[in-house]
Each structure stands twice: as structure tokens, then as C-alpha cells.
C-alpha positions as CSV (number, residue, x, y, z in Angstrom):
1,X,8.4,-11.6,-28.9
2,X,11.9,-12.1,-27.1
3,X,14.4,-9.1,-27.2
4,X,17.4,-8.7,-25.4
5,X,19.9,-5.6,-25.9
6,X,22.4,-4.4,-23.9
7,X,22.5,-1.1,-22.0
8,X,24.6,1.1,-20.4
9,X,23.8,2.5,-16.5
10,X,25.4,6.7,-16.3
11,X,26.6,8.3,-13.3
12,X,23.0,9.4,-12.5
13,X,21.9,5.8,-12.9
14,X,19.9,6.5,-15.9
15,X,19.4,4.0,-18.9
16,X,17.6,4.4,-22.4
17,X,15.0,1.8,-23.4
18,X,16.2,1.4,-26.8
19,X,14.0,3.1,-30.0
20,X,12.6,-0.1,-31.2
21,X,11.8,-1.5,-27.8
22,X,9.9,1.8,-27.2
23,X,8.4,1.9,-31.1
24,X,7.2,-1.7,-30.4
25,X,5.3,-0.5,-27.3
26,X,3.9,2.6,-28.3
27,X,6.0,4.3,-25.9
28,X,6.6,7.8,-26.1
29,X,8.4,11.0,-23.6
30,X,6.4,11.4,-21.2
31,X,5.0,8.1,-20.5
32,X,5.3,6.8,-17.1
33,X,7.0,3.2,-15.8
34,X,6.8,1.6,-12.8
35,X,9.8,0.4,-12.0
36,X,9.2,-3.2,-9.4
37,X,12.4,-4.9,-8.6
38,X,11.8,-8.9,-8.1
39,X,14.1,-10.8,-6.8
40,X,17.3,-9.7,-8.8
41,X,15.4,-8.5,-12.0
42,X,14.5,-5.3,-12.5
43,X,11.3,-5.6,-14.1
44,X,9.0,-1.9,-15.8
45,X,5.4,-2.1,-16.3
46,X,3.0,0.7,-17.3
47,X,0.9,1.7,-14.2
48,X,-2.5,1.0,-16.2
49,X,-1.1,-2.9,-16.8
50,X,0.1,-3.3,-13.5
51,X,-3.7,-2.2,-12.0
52,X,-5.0,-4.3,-14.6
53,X,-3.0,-7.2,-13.3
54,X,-3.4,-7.0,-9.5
55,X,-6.9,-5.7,-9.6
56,X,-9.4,-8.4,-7.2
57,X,-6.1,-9.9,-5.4
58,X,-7.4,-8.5,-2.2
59,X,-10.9,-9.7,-2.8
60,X,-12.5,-11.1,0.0
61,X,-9.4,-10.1,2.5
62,X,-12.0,-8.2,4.9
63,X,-15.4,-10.0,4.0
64,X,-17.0,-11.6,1.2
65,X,-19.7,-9.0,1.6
66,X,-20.0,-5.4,2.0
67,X,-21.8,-5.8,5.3
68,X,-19.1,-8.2,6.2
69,X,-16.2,-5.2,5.4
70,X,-18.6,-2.7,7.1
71,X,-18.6,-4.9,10.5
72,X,-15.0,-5.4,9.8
73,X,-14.4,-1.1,9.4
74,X,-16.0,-0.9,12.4
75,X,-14.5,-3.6,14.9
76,X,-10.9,-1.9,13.8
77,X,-12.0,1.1,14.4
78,X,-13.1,1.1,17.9
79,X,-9.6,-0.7,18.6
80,X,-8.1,2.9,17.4
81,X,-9.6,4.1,20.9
């Protein structure tokens, strides 16, 4: 589904995500938003989707095993010294 209304910015910079936008998500006061600006779009996410969709990027960044990331903890930090 493909909405697009238009908004107002205040003084304080502050906008309202219009009723049925929020009714369609379940949204409610309270609920929290990351806000992530890409490129020139400003773009809100709830925390739990965002986790959802980054979680295992990094995978594999210090080791594909856990002795691998423990040798790799340990050569960075005895460069600390």
C-alpha cells in the first residue's frame, strides 16, 4: 500500500503522521521511531524492524568462528597497550 499526504513542519520542527497512516500501523502515543535520513529522504522505522532488518550484517566481520573472534578480541587488545 502507497500513501502519500502532505504535512506541515512547525517552528519546533515537529510533524504529525497523519491518523490513518498511524491506524494503519498500529501506531499509538508513546510508540517510538527511529528517524534514519538516506540520502535526501527522511525515512521512520520502528526500532524492533530496524534490528530485525540489520540483524547478521556484521556476521563474520571478526571471524567465522567464536575462536576466531576470541583471537581477534585478544590481538586488539594488546595493541590498546
Amino acid at each position: 500500500m502507497t500513501s502519500t499526504v502532505s504535512v506541515r513542519i512547525s517552528k519546533k520542527g515537529q510533524f504529525v503522521i497523519p491518523k490513518n497512516m498511524r491506524d494503519a500501523l498500529g501506531m499509538k502515543e508513546g510508540d517510538e521511531l527511529l528517524v534514519t535520513l538516506e540520502g535526501r529522504r527522511v525515512v521512520l522505522t520502528r526500532p524492533q524492524e530496524y534490528a530485525r532488518a540489520t540483524r547478521g550484517l556484521l556476521r563474520g566481520t571478526w571471524g567465522r568462528s567464536r575462536k576466531a573472534v576470541d583471537r581477534y578480541l585478544q590481538r586488539e587488545r594488546r595493541s590498546w597497550r
